[in-house]
C-alpha positions as CSV (number, residue, x, y, z in Angstrom):
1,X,27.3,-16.8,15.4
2,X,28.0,-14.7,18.3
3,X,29.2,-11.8,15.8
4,X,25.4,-11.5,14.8
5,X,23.0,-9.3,17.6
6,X,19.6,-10.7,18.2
7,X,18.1,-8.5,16.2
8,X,19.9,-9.6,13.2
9,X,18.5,-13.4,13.8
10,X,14.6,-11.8,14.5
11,X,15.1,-9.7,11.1
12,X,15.6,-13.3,9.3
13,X,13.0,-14.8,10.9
14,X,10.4,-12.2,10.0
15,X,12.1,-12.0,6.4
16,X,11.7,-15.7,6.1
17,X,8.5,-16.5,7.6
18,X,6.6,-13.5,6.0
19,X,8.0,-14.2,2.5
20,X,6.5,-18.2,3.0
21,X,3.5,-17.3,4.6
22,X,2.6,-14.9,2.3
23,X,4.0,-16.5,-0.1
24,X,2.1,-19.6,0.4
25,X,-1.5,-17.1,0.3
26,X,-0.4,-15.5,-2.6
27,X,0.1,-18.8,-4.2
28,X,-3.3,-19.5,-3.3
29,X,-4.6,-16.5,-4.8
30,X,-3.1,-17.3,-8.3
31,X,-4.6,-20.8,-9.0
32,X,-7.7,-19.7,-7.2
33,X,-8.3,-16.6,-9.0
34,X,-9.5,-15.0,-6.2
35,X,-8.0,-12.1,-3.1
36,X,-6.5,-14.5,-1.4
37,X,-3.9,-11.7,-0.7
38,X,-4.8,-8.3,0.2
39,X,-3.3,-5.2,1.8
40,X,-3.5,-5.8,4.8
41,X,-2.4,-9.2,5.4
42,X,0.5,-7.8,5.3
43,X,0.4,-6.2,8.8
44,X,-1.2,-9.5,10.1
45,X,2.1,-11.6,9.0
46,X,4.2,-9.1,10.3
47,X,2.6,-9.1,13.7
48,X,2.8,-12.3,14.1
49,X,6.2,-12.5,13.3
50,X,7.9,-9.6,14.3
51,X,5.5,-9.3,17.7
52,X,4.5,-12.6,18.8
53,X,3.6,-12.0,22.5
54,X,1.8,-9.0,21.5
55,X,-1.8,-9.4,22.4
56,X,-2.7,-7.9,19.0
57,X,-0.7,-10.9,17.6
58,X,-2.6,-13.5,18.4
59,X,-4.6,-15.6,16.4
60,X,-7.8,-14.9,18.5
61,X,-7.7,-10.5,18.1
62,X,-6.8,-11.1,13.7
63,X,-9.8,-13.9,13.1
64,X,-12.5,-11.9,15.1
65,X,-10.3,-8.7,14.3
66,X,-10.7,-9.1,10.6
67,X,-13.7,-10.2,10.9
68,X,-15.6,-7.2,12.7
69,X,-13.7,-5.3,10.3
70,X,-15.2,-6.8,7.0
71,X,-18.7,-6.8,8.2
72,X,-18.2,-3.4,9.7
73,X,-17.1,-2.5,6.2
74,X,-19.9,-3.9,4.2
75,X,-22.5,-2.8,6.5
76,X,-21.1,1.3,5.8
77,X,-21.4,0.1,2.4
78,X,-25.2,-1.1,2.6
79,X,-25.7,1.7,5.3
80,X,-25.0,4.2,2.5
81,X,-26.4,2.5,-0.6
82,X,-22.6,2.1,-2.1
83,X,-22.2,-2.1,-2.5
84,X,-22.7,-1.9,-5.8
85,X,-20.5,1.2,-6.5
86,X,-17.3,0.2,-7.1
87,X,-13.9,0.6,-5.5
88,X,-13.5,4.5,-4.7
89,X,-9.8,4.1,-6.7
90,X,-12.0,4.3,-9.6
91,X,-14.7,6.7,-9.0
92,X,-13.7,8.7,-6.8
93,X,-13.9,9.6,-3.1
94,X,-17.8,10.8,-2.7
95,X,-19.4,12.3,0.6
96,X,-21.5,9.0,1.2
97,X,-18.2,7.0,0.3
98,X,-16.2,9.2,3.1
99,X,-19.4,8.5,5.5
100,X,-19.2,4.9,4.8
101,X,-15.4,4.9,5.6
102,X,-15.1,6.5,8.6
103,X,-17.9,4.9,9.9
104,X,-16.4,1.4,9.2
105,X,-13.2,2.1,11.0
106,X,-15.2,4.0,14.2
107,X,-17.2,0.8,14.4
108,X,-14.8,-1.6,13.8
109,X,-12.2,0.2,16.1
110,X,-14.9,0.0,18.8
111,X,-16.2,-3.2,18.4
112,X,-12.3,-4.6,18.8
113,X,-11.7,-3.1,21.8
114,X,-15.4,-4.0,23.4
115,X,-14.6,-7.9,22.1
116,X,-11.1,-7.6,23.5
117,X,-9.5,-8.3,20.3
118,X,-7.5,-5.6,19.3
119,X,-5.7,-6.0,15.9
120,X,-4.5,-2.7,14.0
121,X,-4.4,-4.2,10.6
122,X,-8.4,-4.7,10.6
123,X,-8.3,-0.9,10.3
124,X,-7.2,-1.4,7.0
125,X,-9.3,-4.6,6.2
126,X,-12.4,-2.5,6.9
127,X,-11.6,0.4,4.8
128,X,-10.7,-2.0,2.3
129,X,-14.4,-2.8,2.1
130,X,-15.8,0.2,2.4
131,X,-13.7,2.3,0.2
132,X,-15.3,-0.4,-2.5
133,X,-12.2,-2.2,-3.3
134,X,-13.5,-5.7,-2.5
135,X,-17.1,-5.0,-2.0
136,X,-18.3,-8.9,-3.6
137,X,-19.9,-10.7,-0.7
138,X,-18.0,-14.4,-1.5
139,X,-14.8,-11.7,-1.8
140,X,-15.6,-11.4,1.8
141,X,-15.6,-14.9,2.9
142,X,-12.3,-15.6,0.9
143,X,-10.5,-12.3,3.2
144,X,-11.6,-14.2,6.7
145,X,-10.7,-17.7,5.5
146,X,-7.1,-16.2,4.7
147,X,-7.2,-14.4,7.7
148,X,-7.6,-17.7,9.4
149,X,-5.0,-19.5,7.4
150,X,-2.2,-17.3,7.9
151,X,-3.1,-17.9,12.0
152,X,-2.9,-21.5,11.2
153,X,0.3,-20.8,9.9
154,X,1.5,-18.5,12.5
155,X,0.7,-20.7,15.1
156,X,2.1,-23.8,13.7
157,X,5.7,-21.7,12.3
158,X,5.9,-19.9,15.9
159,X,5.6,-23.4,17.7
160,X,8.0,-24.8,15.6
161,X,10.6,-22.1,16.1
162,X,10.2,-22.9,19.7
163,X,7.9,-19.9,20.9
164,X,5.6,-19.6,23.4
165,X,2.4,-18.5,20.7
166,X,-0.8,-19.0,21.7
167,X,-3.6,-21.6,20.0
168,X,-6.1,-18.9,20.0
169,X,-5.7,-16.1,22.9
170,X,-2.8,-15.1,25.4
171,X,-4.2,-15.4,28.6
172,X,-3.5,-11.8,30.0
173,X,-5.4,-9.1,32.3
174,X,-7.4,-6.7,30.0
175,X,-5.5,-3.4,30.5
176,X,-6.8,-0.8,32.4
177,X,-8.7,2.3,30.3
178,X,-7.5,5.3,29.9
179,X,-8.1,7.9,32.4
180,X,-8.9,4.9,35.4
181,X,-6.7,5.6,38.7
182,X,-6.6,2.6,39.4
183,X,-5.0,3.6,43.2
184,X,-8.5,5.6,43.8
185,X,-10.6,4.3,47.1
């Protein structure tokens, strides 16, 4: 065992533990018939696993991450009169579908950071929405509850491996914002 780095063993256990996590979702999906997998669940398994003291990792900043993100999404969508357009795969990028996307991520990006849950993978949750590729509202509901279940899982495979993951939040100081000097009178 000592011939293998660190690294090496943390490469297993994100191979391992994203593969059943996801895995386990995707499963899920199959008998359910619905998105019980989506792209960017991908980033959330892989924070939790590869980055578990992250801040951005923990269960607290995906479940409200993901969640500013898909009603940040949807509202660009009913904003711009495009919730019953389609996914923009299939029609096309539009001005009003462009408006609707950046607007999503701008909102969603700054409603994170106000909450103090910062999660980068909600980026790609909320243009998920708003680019129209699952725009139905129980669609919606079915994102967040596997959003939540893959931070059930996190925190109970984390625990069991031994590390210190939080229940919901790491109890950190916020950082300091850009541009503070912080050593000013």
């Amino acid at each position: 065992m000592r011939h293998f780095s660190g690294r090496f063993f943390w490469a297993c256990y994100v191979l391992i533990n994203g593969f059943v996590t996801i895995g386990l979702l995707s499963a899920v999906a199959v008998i359910s018939h619905t998105p019980f997998v989506f792209p960017s669940l991908g980033p959330t398994a892989f924070l939790f696993f590869s980055n578990p003291r992250g801040v951005d990792a923990s269960p607290r900043s995906a479940v409200i991450g993901h969640a500013v993100a898909i009603v940040c999404g949807y509202g660009s969508l009913l904003l711009f009169g495009l919730q019953n357009s389609g996914s923009a795969l299939a029609t096309g990028v539009t001005w009003p579908r462009a408006m609707a996307a950046a607007l999503s991520l701008a909102t969603t990006g700054a409603l994170v950071i106000l909450l103090d849950a910062p999660h980068p993978p909600a980026g790609a949750t909320t243009l998920i929405v708003a680019l129209g590729a699952l725009d139905r509202l129980e669609y919606l509901g079915v994102i967040e509850v596997a959003v939540v279940l893959l931070a059930l899982q996190a925190v109970l495979i984390n625990r069991l491996a031994g590390l210190d993951y939080p229940l919901w939040r790491w109890t950190l100081p916020a950082p300091e914002p850009p541009g503070r000097d912080s050593g000013a009178p």
